[in-house]
C-alpha positions as CSV (number, residue, x, y, z in Angstrom):
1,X,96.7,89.1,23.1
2,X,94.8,87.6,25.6
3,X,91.8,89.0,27.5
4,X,90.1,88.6,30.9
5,X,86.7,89.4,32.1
6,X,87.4,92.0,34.6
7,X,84.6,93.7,36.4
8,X,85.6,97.2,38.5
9,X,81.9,98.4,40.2
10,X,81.3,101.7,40.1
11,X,78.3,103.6,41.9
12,X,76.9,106.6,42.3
13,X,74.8,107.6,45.9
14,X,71.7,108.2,43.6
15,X,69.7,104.5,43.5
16,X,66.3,102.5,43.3
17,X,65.1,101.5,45.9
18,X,61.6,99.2,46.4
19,X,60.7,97.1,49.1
20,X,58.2,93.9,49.5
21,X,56.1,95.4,51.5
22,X,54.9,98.2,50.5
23,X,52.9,99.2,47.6
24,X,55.2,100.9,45.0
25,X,55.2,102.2,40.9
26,X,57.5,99.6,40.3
27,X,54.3,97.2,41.8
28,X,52.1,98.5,39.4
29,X,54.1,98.0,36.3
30,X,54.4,94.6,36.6
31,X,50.7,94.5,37.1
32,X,50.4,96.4,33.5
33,X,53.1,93.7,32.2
34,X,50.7,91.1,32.9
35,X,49.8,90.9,29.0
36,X,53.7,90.3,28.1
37,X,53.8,87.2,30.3
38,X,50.9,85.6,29.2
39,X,52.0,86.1,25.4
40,X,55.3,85.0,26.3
41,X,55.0,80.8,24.9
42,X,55.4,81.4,21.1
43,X,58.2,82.7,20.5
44,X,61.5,81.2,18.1
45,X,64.4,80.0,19.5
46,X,67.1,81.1,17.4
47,X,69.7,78.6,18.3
48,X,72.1,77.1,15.5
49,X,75.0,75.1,14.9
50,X,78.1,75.4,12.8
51,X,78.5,78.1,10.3
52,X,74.4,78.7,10.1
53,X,75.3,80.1,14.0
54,X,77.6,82.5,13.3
55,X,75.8,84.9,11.4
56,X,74.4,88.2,14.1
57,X,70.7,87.9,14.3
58,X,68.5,90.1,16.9
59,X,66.6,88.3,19.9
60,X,63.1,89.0,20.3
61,X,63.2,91.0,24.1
62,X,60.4,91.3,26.8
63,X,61.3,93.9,29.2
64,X,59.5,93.5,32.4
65,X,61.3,95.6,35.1
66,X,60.7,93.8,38.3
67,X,60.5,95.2,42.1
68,X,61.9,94.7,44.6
69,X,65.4,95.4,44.4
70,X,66.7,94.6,47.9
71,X,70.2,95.7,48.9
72,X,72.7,93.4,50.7
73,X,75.2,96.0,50.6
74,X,75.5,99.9,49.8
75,X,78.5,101.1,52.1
76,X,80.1,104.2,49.9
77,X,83.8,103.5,51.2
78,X,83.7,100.4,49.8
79,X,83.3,98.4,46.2
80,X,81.9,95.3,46.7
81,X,81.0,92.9,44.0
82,X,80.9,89.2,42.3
83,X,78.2,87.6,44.9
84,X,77.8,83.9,45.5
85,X,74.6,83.0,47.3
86,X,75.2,80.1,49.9
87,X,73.5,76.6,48.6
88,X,71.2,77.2,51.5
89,X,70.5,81.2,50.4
90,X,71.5,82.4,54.2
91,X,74.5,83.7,53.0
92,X,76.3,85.3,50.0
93,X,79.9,85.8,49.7
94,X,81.6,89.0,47.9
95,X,84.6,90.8,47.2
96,X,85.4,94.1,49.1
97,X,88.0,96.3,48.7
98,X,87.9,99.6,50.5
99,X,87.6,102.5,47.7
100,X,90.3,104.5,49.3
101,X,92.2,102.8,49.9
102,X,92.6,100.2,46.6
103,X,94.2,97.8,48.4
104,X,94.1,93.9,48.1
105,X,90.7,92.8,47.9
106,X,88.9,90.5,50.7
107,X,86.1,88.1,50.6
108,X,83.3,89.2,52.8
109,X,80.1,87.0,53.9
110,X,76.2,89.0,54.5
111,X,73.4,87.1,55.3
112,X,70.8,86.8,52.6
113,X,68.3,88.5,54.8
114,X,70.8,90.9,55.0
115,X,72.4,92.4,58.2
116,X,76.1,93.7,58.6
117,X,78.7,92.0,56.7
118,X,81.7,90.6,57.8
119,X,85.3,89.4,56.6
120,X,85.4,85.8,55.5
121,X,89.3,85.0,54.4
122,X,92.0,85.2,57.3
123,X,93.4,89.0,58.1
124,X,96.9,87.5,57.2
125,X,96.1,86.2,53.9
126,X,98.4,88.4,52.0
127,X,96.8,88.1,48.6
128,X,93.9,90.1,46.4
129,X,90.8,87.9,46.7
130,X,88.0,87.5,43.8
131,X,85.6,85.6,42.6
132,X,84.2,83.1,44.9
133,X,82.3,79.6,44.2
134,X,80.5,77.8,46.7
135,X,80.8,73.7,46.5
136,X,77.2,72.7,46.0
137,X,77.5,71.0,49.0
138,X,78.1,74.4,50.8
139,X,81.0,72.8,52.8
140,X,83.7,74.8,50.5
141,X,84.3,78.1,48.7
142,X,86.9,78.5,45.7
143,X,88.5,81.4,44.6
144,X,90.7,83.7,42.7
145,X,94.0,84.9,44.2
146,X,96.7,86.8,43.0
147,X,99.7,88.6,44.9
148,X,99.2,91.9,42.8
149,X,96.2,94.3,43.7
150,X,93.9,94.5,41.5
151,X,94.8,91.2,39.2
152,X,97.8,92.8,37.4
153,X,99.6,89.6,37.6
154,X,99.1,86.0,37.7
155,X,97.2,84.1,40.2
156,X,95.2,81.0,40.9
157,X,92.5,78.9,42.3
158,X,92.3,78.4,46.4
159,X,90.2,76.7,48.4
160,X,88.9,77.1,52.0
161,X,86.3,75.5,54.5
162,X,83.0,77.9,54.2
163,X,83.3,78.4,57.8
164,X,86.6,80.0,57.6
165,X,89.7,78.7,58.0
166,X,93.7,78.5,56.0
167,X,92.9,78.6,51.6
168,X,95.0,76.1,50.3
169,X,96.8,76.9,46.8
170,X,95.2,74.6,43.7
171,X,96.5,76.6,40.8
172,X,98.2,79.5,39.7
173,X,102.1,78.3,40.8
174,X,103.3,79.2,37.5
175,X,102.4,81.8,34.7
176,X,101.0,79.1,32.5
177,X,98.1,78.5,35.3
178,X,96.5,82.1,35.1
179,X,92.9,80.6,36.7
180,X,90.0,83.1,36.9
181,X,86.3,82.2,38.2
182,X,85.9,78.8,39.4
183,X,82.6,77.2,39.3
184,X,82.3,73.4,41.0
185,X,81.1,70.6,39.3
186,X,78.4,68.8,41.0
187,X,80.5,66.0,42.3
188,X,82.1,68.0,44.1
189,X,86.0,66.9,43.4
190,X,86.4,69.1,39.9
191,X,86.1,72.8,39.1
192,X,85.7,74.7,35.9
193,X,87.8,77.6,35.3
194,X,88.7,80.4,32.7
195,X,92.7,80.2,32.7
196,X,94.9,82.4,30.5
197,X,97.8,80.9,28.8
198,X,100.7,83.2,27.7
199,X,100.3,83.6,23.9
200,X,96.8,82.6,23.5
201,X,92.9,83.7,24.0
202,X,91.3,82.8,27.6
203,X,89.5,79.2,27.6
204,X,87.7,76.6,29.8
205,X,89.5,73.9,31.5
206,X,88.5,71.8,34.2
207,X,90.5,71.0,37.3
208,X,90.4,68.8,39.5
209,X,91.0,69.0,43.5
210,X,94.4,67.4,43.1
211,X,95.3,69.8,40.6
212,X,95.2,68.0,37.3
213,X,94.1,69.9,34.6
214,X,92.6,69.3,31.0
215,X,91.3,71.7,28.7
216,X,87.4,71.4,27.6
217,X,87.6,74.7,24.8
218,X,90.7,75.8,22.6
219,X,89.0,77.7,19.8
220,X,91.2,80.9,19.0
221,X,88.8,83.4,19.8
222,X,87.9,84.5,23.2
223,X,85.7,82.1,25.9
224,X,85.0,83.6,29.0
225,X,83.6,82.8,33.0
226,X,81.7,79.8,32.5
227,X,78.2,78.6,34.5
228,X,77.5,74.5,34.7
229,X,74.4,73.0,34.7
230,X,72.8,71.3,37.8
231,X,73.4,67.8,36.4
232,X,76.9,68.8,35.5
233,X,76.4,68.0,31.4
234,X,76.5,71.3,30.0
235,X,78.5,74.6,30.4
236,X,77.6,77.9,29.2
237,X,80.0,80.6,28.6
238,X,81.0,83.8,27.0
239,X,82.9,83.5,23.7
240,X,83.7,85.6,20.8
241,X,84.0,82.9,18.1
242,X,81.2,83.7,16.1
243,X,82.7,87.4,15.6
244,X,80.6,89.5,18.6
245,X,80.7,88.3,22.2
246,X,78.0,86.1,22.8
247,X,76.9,82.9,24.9
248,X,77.7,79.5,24.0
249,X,76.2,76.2,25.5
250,X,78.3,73.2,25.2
251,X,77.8,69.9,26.4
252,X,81.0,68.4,28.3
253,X,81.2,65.0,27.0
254,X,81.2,65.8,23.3
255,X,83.2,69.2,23.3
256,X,83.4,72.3,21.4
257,X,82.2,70.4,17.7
258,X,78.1,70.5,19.9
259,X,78.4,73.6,21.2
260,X,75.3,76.0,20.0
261,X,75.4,79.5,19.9
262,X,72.4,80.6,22.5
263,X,72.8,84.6,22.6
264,X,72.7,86.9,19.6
265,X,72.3,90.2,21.2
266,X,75.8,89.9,23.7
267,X,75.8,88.5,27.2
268,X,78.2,88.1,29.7
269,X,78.6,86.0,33.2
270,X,76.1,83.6,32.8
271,X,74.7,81.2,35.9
272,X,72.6,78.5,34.9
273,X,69.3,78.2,37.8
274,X,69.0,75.4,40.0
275,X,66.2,73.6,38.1
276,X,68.4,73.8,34.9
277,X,65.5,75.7,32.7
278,X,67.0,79.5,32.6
279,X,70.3,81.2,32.0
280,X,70.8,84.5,33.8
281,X,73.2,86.9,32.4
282,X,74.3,90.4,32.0
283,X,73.2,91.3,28.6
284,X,74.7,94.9,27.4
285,X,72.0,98.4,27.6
286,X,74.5,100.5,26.4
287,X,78.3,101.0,25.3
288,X,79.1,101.2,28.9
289,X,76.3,99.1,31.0
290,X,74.4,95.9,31.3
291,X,71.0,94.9,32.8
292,X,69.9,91.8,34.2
293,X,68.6,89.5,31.5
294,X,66.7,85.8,31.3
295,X,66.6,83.4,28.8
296,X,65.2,79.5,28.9
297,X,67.7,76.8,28.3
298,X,65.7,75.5,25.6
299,X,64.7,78.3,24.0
300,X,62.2,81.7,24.1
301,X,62.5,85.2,24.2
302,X,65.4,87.6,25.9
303,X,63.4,88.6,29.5
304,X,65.4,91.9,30.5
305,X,64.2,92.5,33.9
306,X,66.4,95.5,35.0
307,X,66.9,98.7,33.3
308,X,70.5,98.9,33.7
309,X,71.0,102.1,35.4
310,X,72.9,100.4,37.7
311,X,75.0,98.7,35.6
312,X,74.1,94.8,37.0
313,X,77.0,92.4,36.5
314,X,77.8,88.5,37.6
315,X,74.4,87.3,38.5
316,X,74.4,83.7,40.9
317,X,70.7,82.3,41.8
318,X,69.6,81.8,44.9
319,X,68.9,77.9,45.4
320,X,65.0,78.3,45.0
321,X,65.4,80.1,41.8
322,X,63.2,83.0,42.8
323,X,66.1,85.7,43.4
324,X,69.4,86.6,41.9
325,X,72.3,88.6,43.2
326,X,74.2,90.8,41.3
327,X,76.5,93.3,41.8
328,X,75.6,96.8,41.2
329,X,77.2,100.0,39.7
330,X,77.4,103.5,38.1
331,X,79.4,106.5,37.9
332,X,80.3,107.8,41.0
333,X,82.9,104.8,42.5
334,X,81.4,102.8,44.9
335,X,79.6,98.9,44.4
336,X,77.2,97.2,46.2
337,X,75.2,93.8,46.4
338,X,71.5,93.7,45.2
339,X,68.7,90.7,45.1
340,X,66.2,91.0,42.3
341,X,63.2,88.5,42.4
342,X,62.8,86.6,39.5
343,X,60.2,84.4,40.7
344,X,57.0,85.8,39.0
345,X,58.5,85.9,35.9
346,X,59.9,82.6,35.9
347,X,56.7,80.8,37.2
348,X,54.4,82.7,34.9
349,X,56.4,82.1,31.9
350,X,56.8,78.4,33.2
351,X,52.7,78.3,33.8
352,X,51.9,79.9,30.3
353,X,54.3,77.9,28.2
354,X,53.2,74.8,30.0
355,X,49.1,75.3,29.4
356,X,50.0,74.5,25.9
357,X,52.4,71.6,26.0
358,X,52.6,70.0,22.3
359,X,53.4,66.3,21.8
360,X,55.4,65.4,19.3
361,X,57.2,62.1,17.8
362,X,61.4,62.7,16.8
363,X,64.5,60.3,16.1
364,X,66.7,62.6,18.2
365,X,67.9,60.2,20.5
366,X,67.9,57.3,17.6
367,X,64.8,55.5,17.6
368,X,61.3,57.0,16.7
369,X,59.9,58.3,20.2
370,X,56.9,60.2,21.9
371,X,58.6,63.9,23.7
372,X,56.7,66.6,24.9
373,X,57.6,70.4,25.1
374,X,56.0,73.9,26.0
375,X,54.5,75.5,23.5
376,X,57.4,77.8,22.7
377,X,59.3,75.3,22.1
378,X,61.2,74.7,25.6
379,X,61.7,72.1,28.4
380,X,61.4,69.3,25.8
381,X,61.5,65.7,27.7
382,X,61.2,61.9,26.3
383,X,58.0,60.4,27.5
384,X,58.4,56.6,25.7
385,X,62.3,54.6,25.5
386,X,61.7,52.1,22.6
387,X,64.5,49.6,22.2
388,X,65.2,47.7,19.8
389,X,66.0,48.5,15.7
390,X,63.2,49.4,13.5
391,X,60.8,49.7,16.9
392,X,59.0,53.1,17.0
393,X,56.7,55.0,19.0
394,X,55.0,57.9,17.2
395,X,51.3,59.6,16.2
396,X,50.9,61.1,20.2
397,X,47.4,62.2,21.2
398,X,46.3,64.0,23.9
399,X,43.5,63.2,26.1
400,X,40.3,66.1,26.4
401,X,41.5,66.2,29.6
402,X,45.3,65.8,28.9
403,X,45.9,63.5,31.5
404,X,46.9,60.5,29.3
405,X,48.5,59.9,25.7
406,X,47.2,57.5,23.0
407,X,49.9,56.6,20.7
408,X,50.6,53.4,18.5
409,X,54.2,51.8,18.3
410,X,55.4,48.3,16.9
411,X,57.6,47.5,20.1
412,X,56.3,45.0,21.2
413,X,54.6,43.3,17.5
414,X,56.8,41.1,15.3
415,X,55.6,39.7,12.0
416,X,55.5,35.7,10.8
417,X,58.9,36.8,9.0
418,X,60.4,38.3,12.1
419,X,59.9,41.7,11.3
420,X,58.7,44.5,14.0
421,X,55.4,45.6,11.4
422,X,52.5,44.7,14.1
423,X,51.9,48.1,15.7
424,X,49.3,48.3,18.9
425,X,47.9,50.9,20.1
426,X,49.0,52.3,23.9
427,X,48.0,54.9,26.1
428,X,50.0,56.5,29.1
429,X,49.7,59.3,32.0
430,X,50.8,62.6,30.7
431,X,54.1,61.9,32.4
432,X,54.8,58.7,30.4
433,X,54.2,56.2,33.2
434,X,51.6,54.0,33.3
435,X,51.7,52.8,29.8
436,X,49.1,49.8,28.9
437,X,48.6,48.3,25.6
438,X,45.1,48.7,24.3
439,X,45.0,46.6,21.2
440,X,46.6,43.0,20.6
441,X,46.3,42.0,16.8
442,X,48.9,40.5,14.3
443,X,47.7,43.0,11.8
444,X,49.3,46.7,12.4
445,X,46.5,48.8,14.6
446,X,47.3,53.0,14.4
447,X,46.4,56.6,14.2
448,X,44.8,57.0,17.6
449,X,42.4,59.6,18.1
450,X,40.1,60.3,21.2
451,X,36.4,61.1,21.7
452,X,35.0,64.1,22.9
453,X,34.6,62.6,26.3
454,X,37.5,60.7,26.6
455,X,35.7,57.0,26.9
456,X,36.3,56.1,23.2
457,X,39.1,56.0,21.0
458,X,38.6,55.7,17.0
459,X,42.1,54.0,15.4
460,X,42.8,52.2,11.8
461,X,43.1,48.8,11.4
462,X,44.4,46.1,8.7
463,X,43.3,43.3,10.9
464,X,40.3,42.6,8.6
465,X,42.5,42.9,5.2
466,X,42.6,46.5,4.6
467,X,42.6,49.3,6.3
468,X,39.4,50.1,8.0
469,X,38.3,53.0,10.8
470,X,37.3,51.4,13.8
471,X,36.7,52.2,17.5
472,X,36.7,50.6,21.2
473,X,36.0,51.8,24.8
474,X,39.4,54.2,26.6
475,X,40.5,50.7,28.4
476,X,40.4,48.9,24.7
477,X,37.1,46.8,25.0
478,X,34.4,46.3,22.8
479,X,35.6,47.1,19.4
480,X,33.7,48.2,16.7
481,X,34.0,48.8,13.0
482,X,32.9,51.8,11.5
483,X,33.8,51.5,7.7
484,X,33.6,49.1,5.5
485,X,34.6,49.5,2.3
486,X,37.2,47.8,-0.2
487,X,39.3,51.1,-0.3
488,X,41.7,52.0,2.6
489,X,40.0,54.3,5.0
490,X,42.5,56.2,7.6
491,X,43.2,59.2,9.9
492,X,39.9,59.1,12.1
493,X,39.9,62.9,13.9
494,X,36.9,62.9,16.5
495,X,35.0,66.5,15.9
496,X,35.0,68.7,19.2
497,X,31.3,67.8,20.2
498,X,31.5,63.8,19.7
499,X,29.0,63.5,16.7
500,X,31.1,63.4,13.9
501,X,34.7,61.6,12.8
502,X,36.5,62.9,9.8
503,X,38.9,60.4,7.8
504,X,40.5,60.3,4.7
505,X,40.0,57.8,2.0
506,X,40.7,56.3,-1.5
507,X,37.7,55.1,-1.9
508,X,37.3,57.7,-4.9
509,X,40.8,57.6,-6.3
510,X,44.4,56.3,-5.8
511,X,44.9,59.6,-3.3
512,X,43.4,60.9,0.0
513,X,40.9,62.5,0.3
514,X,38.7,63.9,3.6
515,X,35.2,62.6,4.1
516,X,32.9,63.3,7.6
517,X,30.4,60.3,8.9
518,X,28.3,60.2,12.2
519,X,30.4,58.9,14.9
520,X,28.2,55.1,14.4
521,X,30.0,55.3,11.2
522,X,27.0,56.1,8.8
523,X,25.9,59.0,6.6
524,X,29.6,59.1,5.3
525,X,30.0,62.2,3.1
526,X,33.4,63.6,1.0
527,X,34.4,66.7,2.1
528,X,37.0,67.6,-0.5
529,X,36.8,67.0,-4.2
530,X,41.0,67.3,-4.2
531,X,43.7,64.7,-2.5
532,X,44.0,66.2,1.0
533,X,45.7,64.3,4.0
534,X,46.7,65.1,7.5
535,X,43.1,67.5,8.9
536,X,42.4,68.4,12.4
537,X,38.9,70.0,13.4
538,X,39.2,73.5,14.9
539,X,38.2,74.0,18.7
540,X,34.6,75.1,17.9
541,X,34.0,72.7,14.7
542,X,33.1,75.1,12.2
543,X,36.5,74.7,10.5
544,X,39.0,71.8,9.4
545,X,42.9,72.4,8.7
546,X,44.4,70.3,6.4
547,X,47.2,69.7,4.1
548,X,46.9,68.9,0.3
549,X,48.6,69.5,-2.9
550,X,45.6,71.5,-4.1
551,X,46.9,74.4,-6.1
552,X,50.6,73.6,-7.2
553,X,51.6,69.9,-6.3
554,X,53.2,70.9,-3.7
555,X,52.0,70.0,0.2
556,X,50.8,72.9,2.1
557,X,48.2,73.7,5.0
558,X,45.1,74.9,3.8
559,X,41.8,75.9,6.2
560,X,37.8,75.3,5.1
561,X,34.3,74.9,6.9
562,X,33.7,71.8,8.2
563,X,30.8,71.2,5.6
564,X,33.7,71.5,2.7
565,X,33.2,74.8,1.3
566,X,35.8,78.0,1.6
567,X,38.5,76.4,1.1
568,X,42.0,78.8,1.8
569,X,45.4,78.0,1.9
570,X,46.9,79.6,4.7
571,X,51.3,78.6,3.6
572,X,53.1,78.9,0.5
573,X,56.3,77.7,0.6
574,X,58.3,75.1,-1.8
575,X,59.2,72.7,1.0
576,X,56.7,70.4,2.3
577,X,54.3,71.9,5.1
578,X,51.8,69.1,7.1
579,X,50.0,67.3,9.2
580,X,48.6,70.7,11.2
581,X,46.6,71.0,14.4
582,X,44.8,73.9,16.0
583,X,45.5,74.9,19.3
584,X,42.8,74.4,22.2
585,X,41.9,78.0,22.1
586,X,41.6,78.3,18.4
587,X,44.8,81.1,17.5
588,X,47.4,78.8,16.6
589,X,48.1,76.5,14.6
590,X,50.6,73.9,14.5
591,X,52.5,71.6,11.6
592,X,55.4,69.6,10.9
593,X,57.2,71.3,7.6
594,X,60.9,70.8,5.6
595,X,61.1,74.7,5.1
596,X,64.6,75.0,6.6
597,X,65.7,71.2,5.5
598,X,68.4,70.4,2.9
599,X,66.5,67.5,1.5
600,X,63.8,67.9,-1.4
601,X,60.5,67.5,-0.2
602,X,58.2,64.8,-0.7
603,X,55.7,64.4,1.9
604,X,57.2,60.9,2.5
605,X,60.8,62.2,3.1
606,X,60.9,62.8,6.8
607,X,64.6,63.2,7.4
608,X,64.5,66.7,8.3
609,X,61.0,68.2,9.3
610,X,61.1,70.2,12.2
611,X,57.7,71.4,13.7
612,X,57.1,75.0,13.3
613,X,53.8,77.8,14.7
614,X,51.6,80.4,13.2
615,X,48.8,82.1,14.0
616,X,45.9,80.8,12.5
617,X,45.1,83.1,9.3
618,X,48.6,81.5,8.5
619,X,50.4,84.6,9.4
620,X,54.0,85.1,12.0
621,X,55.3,81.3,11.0
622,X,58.0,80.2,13.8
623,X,60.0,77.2,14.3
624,X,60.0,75.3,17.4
625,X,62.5,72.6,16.7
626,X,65.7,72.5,15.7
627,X,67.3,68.9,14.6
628,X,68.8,67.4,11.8
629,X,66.5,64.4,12.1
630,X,62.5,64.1,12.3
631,X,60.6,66.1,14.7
632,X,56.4,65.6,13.4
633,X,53.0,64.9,14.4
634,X,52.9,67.7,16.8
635,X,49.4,67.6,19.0
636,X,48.4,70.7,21.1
């Protein structure tokens, strides 16, 4: 049998209450949770697809209880629930229903500064009121009516002008159109609802203002109230398909085959923030209650920031995505309307996660391109669209003072036999505009790697036959070649106080291995008797991480002193784990690995590495991407 989401507030006279202005114990505990936040950028995502998806896993969970919990509403004759914050934030709009009473409920209107309340749908509207949606153009609200009190049979979508006025009937004209929680679409002429169809679990659908319908889930199991994101691509909702009741996210275009799991732990109501980066949801406390929980589109940690004592249920955002109403309740039979401020947490997890933004190279949108993400993993964005088959854009380097990206890419080279082969080097702002080509060679020009200062960039060349190390001024001028020798040289890494470049080499067998020179290319020295590849130099340059096939064959990422000696191997796992980096302050480190790839794992394969963290003693591994394609050459 079918199920609906049905929310009945109840409150007790006994309550929380904080305010802005003054100084409270709330106050000082998110002072003490200070710590949390800042440690809050490495942490997995857990997402999935498919089968892998279904299986219960529990969510790493920061509680920081936040203050202050302002009321809206908290009359005891009345229940009041399911808010919906005005576009603008002056006003939200509820449900009332006198407690009493139990009559037919009526949508209500408060400022969001609060104030007295007021009745919003006309006194003759003969019908039990729920669940309104603003248009995000503020101009209209939809809802859920119904005839019966209290939902006990059918109803259906309305609309009405936001300043009051007749509802006018969209769904709910028949049994078969059961419609619960609208949410509007950003265009403004469709609306996604949860409608009931006799015989059959709740799903999505979407309809549209002239009441055609069309059905977006129709898995057997239960889906539930769904949230949309800001560009209108994505919807999250409720759904018991993989066995528990848990959030989904699904983009629209491609349907229920690309929707990924995203809670583990429960959740229900979700509402997607205005800047499309966080989900807020009730996520359950207890048998009985649920708290106020966070969690980033992309990925992170579980942010419970009530205690659920209260019992806080159908979250909306206010439009600068620094508050949240809920509704509010306990044991005692009355509801009200809270706002909780989200906005410290949310910019302090945005600020920490984006101090250590990590570039990386991926085929996720087809051809090999430059992206960018926080350092947990989230908010990952394209910098570089190379067209054109067989063009890529990979091996991203930061700047010292990560204000531009050095990369090399082939979209732009094409060989004597028409092939794309003749790779350049470029550079761009950190944002991906202002991209320049630096080198201009019919020979293949790559592996980037900037000086100390930022005024030089070392890079590997073919141009003279083989490949050689050389270097040339930020802008591209006056190049210079630093090796010479019949063997390939490659994968120049500047040491942190400009006198030194590492590289690796066959100039002592058919494998890699690392040697050191002074940055004018002389007093070249091998570092490791052993094939070793992909090094970085740690933040102080007393170390080097590196990846080799030292002990068993197999690739992993070892750790020594920059002069060679103490060598340790920090992973030990059968897949393939490279190319690491440190992070700027020296606790992480960072690699590209096939650990949780079907494929075997030669170094060369690179159909599924996924980059993955750990602190650096090679301890607490976590992955950060999740693809079936490459995702590599992370740089911190």
């Amino acid at each position: 049998m079918h199920r609906r989401l049905r929310f009945i507030a109840i409150f007790s006279f006994i309550f929380l209450l904080a305010t802005a202005t003054a100084p409270s114990l709330a106050a000082q505990q998110a002072a003490k949770k200070k710590l949390d936040l800042d440690r809050l950028y490495v942490y997995p995502r857990l997402e999935g697809r498919g089968a892998a998806s279904r299986e219960h896993r529990h969510e790493p969970k920061r509680t920081i209880l936040l203050q202050p919990i302002r009321l809206l509403t908290s009359d005891g004759r009345y229940e009041d629930a399911q808010p919906a914050p005005s576009p603008d934030g002056k006003h939200v709009i509820f449900s009332r229903v006198e407690v009493e009473r139990r009559g037919r409920r009526r949508l209500w209107i408060v400022a969001g500064s609060g104030g007295p309340p007021r009745p919003l749908t006309p006194p003759d509207f003969d019908w039990d009121c729920t669940r309104p949606s603003w248009s995000r153009d503020g101009q209209w609200i939809a809802f859920r009516a119904s005839r019966a009190v209290n939902d006990s049979e059918y109803g259906g979508i309305w609309i009405m002008p936001a300043s009051g006025g007749v509802p006018r009937q969209l769904t709910g004209k028949s049994p078969a159109e059961d419609d619960y929680y609208p949410q509007w679409f950003p265009d403004g002429r469709q609306l996604a609802v949860l409608r009931d169809v006799p015989g059959t679990e709740s799903d999505v659908w979407v309809v549209g203002l002239d009441a055609t319908a069309r059905r977006l889930t129709a898995h057997p199991a239960f889906d539930g109230k769904s949230t949309i994101s800001p560009d209108g691509r994505r919807i999250a909702f409720p759904s018991e398909r993989s066995g528990a009741r848990n959030l989904w996210i699904m983009p629209v275009a491609e349907g229920e085959s690309a929707a990924q799991q995203f809670t583990f732990d429960g959740g229900r109501g979700p509402a997607w923030s205005p800047d499309g980066r966080w989900i807020a949801y009730g996520c359950p406390v207890d048998p009985r209650g649920f708290a106020l929980c966070l969690k980033q589109v992309e990925g992170g940690p579980v942010i419970q920031v009530t205690d659920g004592s209260h019992n806080d249920f159908n979250p909306e955002w206010g439009p600068d995505g620094a508050w949240i109403a809920v509704a509010q309740g306990d044991d005692d039979a009355f509801g009200r309307i809270a706002v909780v401020d989200v906005g410290a947490i949310t910019s302090a997890v945005t600020r920490t996660a984006r101090s250590g933004e990590i570039l990386f190279d991926s085929e996720r949108d087809g051809n090999r391109d430059i992206y960018v993400m926080y350092a947990n993993g989230s908010n990952v964005r394209r910098l570089t669209q190379t067209a054109g088959k067989g063009r890529m854009s990979w091996g991203p380097k930061w700047s010292p003072d990560r204000t531009r990206i050095a990369f090399f890419s082939n979209r732009d080279g094409v060989s004597e036999e028409g092939r794309p082969e003749e790779y350049e080097i470029y550079v761009m702002a950190a944002d991906g505009t202002e991209l320049r080509r630096l080198t201009q060679n019919q020979a293949v020009d790559r592996e980037p790697s900037w000086s100390a200062d930022g005024k030089e960039i070392t890079f590997v060349s073919n141009r003279d036959g083989n490949y050689e190390i050389y270097v040339m001024s930020e802008r591209g001028s006056d190049v210079r070649r630093l090796t010479n020798h019949h063997a390939d040289d490659a994968a120049p890494r500047w040491s942190p106080e400009g006198t030194h470049i590492s590289f690796v080499s066959r100039r002592d067998g058919p494998e890699f291995r690392i040697y050191v020179m002074n940055a004018d290319g002389s007093g070249v020295r091998r570092l490791t008797d052993f094939p070793a590849g992909g090094h970085h130099w740690s933040p102080d340059g007393a170390k080097l991480v590196f990846d080799s096939r030292l002990l068993d064959g197999n690739w992993e990422v070892y750790v020594m002193d920059a002069d060679g000696a103490n060598v340790s191997r920090l992973t030990n796992h059968p897949k393939a784990d490279a190319r690491p980096k440190w992070s700027r302050d020296g606790t992480k480190i960072i690699f590209h690995s096939t650990r949780d790839g079907t494929s075997e794992t030669e170094l060369e394969d690179g159909s599924e590495y996924e980059i993955y963290i750990m602190d650096a003693d090679g301890s607490n591994v976590r992955r950060l991407t999740f693809n079936r394609v490459f995702d590599g050459h992370p740089d911190w």
